[in-house]
N, C-alpha and C positions, 0 to 999 in steps of 0.2 A: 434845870435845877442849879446849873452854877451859875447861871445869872442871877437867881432868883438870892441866891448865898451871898453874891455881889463878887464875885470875880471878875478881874480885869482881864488874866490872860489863862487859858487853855489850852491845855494839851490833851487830846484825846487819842484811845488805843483802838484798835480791830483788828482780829484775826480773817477779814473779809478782804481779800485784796480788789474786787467788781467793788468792794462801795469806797474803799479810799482813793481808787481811782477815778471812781467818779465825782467824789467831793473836790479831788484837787484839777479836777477839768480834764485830767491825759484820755477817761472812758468816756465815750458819749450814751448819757441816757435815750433809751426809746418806747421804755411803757411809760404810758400816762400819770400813772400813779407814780413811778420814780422820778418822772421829772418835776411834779410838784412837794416832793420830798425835799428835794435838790434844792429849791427855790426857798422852802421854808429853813435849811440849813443856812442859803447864802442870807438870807436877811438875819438869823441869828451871830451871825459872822460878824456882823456889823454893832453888833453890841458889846462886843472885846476887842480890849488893848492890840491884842497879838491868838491867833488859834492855830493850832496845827493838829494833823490827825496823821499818826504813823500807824505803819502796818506789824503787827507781833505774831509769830508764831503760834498756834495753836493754845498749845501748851502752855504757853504765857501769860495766856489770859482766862485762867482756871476760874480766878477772882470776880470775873464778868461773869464768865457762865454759873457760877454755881451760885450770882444772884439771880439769875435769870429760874434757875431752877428749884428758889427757894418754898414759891408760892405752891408749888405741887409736892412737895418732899416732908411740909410740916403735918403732921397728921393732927393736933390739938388746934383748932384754929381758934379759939373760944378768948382767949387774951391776946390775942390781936386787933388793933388798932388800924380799920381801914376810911380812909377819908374817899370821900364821893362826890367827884364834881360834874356839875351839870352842864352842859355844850349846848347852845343853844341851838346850833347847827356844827354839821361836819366842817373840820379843820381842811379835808382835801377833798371839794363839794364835788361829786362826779354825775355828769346828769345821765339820768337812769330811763332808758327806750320802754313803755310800758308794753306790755304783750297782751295781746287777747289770742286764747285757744277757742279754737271752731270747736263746734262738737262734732265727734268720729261718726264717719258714713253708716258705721255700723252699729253704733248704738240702738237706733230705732228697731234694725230687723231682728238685735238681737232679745231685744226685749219682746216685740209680739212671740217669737219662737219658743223662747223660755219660760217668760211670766204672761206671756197672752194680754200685753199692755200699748194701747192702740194710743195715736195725737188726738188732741179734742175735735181737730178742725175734721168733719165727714169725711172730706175730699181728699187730705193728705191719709187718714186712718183707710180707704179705701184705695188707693194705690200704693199703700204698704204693700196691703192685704193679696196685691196683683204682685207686686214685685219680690214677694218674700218667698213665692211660690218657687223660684227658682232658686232659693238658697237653701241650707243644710248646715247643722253646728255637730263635728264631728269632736270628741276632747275636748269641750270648750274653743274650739276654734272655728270659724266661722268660711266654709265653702262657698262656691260658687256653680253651680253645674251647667257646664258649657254645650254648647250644640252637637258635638263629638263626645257627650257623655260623662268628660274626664271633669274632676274635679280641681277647682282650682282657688288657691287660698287667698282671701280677698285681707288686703293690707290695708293702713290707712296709708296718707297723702306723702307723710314723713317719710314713712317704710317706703314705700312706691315709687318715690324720689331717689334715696339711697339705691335702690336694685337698679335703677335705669342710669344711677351715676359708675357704678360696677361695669352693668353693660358697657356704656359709652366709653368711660374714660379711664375702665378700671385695670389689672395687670395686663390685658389684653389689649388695650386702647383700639376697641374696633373702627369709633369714629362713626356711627352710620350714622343714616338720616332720620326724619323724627318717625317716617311708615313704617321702618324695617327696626325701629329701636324699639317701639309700641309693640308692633309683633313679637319679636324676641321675649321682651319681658309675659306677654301672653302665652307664650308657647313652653316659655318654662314653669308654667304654672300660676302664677300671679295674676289680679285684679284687682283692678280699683278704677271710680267712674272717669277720674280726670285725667289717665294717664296716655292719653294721646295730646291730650294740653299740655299735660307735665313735658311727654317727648321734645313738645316744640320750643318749649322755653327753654329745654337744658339745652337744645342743642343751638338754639339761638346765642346762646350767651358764650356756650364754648370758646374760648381764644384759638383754639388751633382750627377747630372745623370756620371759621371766620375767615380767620387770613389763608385759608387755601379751598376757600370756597368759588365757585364760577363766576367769570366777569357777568358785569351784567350790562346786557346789549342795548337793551331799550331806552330809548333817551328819556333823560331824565327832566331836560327844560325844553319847552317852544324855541321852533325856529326861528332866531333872528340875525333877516335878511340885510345885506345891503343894497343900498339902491344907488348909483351914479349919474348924477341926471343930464350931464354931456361927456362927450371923446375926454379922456386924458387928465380928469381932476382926482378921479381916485383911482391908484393901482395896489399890486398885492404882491410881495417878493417871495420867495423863498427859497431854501437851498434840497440841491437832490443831490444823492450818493453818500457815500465813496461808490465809483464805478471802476471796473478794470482799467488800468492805466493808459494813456493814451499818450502820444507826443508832447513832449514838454512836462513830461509827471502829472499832465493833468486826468483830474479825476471827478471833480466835484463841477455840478451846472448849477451857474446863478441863474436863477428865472424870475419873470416878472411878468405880471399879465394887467391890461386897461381894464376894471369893471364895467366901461360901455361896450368898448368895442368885441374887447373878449381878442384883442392882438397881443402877440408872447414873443416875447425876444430871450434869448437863451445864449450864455455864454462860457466858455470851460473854462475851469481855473485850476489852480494847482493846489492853491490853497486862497480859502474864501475870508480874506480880513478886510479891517473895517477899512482900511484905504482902498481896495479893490473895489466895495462895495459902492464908496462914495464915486470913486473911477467910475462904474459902469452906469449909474447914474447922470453922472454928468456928461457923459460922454454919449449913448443911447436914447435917455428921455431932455434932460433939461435942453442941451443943443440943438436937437430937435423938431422941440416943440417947446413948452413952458414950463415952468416949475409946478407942479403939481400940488392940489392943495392935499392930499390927504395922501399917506402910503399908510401901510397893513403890511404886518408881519409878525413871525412868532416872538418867543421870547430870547433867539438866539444873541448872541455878545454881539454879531457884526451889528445887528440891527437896532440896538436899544439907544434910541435917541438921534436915530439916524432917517430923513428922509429917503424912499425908494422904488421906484419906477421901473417901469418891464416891459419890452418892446422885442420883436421879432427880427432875427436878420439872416439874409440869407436863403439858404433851401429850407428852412426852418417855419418859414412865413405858412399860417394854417388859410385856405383859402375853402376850407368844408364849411357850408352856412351852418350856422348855431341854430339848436331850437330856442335857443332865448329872444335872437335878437331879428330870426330868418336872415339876416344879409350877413355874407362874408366879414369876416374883421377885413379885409384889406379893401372893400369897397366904402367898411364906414369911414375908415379914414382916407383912401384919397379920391370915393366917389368913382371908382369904376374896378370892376374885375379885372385882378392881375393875368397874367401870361405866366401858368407854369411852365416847369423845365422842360415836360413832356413836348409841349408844344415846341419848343427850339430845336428837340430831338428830329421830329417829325413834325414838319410844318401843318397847320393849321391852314384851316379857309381863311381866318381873320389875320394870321400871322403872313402868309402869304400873299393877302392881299392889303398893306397893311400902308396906311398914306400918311406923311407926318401932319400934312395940310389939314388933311379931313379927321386926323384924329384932336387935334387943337379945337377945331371949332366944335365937333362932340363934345370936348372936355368942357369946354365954356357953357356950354348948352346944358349938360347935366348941373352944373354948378349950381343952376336957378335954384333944381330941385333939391341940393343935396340937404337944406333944414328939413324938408318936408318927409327925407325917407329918414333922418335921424330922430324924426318924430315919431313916424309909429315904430321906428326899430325901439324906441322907449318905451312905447306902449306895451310891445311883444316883449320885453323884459318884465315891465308890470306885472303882465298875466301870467307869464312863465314860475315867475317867482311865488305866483297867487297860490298855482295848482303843487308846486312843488311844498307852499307849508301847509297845506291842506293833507297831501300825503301824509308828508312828514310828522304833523305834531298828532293824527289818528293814533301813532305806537308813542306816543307819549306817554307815560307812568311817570306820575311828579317825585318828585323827590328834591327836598330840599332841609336845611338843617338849621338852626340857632345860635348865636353865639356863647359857647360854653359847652355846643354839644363835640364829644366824642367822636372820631371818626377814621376809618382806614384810607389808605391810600394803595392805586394800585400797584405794584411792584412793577412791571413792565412799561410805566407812564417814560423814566426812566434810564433804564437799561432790557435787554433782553436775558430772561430767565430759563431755565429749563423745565422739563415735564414736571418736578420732584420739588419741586423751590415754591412754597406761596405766593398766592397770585395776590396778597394784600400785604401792606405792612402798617404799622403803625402800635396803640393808635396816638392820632394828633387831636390837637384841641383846635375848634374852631373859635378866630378870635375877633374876627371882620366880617360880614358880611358886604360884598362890593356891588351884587347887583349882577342879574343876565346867568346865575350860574354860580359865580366866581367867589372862590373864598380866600382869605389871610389865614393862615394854620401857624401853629407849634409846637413843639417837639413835648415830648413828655418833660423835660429839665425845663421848656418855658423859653428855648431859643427859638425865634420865628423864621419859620423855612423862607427862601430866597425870593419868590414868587407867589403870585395868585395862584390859584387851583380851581379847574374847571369840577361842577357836581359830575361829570361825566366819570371821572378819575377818583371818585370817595366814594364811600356808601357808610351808611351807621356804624357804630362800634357798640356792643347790651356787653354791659361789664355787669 
């Protein structure tokens, strides 16, 4: 109107202090319809010199309200002067979810019962005709008569939903599962056909029976295997402990094991940083033997961007044949079985009778063979490996998700939780798919977590 009048500047009143504060920016709008309110203010804003909107006291602004309350107060409306204008569409367009209603379970049976009015189609009019035999309309209300005689009030989907939301989640929050929730609702009377569906979906979607629901065991992707196809080009590191203290504060073992040989070298440390890590390294694989083409490790700080190799020293050396590979790690690498400690304890036949001479020229004589037994010790890896994802991927159950889906994570991935603490948390947004499993996530605010995520460690999130 005052633009319309041709006004340059504006001053406007309200007794509302939620909407002068939100014209002048200090409140933030959050319903839909106020913030397109908001928007058609600021572009009128734009049409004068200068506007400002103060806040008045009640009382103040008498003059507003009792134009506001003119239109209901004139009792003579007949010399009034109303003009009518036509929109061709809404000024704040909101788009509208169209609904379609089922028709109620009950309608049909209540109608053969009361009006004796059957479906055209034979076959539905005929298993009414079976099914209606077990109902009963007592007051206009529609029973159920159950196997134990008792009557029980048949609801529609809506109602049936509501009573199982009371159950589950209501002053009581019992929490059960979808058998014992279905039950419950049946026991206190209530029926209706879909309400063991219904059970499963409320409690599907539940947030709290969710994140403190049971891990889940079975693996989720196929086993994939690695394969090293000589001594010493791929190994695997990791760290073990904190362990009870030991000389020198030491607590924590670096290890490292050959994926051919399957030899492990192990050393204490006090504490496990990436200069020690490089140390043992260099020091146990690269001097040696050679620089290794490939190392494996988790996502630990020492290791990320760090090559790392694992070697055995010591009383520490495993000299029990492998079923992967049949021969000892200390034969694949230096082509004959070691001398354990026992034996120095207590002399052996071999150790006792033990010739530097004649053990040189055995060594040179095994030598010839030593390609030919690291050949089938390859091979017994092969098939080891065969039978092991044959087992393995049998309890597979897939599971795998899309980018953009929803999803928990498990709380103990981690840290260590108590009895009482939810075994999930979340949920995060999946925003990468990487391949093998592994996902890129992000937080609800849209910050992306540090690392991949194995499917092992998520499951869906039904909001």
């Amino acid at each position: 109107m005052a633009h319309e009048t041709g006004a340059k500047h504006l001053l406007a009143y309200s007794d509302s202090q939620l909407v002068v504060k939100q014209v002048e920016g200090t409140y933030e709008a959050k319903k839909e319809s106020m913030i397109q309110y908001l928007q058609q203010i600021a572009d009128l804003k734009t049409k004068f010199h200068h506007f400002q909107i103060i806040q008045i006291p009640r009382e103040e602004n008498a003059k507003a309200d009792s134009l506001s309350k003119l239109a209901s107060s004139l009792e003579d409306c007949r010399t009034r002067h109303i003009t009518i204008h036509y929109l061709p569409e809404a000024r704040t367009p909101l788009a509208v979810q169209p609904i379609t209603t089922e028709e109620d379970w009950r309608t049909p049976i209540i109608k053969w019962i009361e009006e004796g009015l059957l479906p055209e189609n034979r076959w539905e009019a005929a298993r009414l005709k079976t099914r209606a035999t077990r109902f009963i309309i007592q007051e206009h209300i529609l029973y159920k008569k159950s196997y134990t005689h008792h009557l029980l009030r048949c609801l529609s989907t809506e109602e049936g939903i509501h009573i199982l939301q009371e159950i589950h989640s209501g002053c009581y929050e019992a929490h059960t599962g979808t058998r014992i929730l279905a039950n419950k609702a049946l026991r206190a009377g209530y029926f209706w056909p879909t309400m063991k569906q219904d059970a499963i979906r409320l409690v599907s979607k539940c947030e709290r029976c969710q994140k403190h629901s049971s891990l889940i065991h079975q693996p989720a992707e196929p086993l994939t295997t690695m394969l090293s196809p000589c001594p010493f080009i791929q190994w695997g590191m990791d760290i073990v402990g904190p362990f009870p203290l030991a000389t020198g504060q030491r607590k924590f073992l670096l290890v490292a094991i050959d994926y051919f040989t399957k030899w492990v070298e192990v050393e204490p440390l006090a504490r496990v940083t990436e200069g020690e890590v490089m140390k043992f390294i260099w020091k146990n694989i690269v001097c040696h033997f050679e620089i290794p083409r490939e190392i494996i490790s988790d996502n630990g700080r020492q290791f990320q961007g760090r090559r790392i190799q694992e070697w055995c020293q010591g009383l520490h050396i495993r000299t029990t044949p492998r079923g992967s590979t049949g021969e000892t790690p200390f034969s694949l690498v230096y082509g004959t079985e070691a001398i354990i400690p026992a034996e120095l304890g207590i002399p052996s036949h071999r150790v006792m009778n033990f010739s530097e001479e004649c053990n040189e020229n055995l060594l040179r004589e095994k030598s010839g063979s030593y390609r030919g037994i690291k050949g089938k010790a390859f091979l017994r890896i092969q098939r080891y490996k065969n039978i092991m994802i044959n087992s393995y991927n049998k309890r597979v159950k897939s599971r795998s998700f899309q980018v953009g889906d929803l999803v928990l994570r498990r709380v103990d991935a981690l840290k260590p939780t108590g009895k009482l603490d939810p075994t999930w948390e979340g949920p995060y947004k999946v925003t990468s798919v990487i391949g093998k499993g592994a996902y890129e996530l992000e937080d609800p605010e849209g910050r992306p977590l540090p690392r991949p995520w194995n499917v092992h460690n998520l499951k869906k999130y039904f909001a």
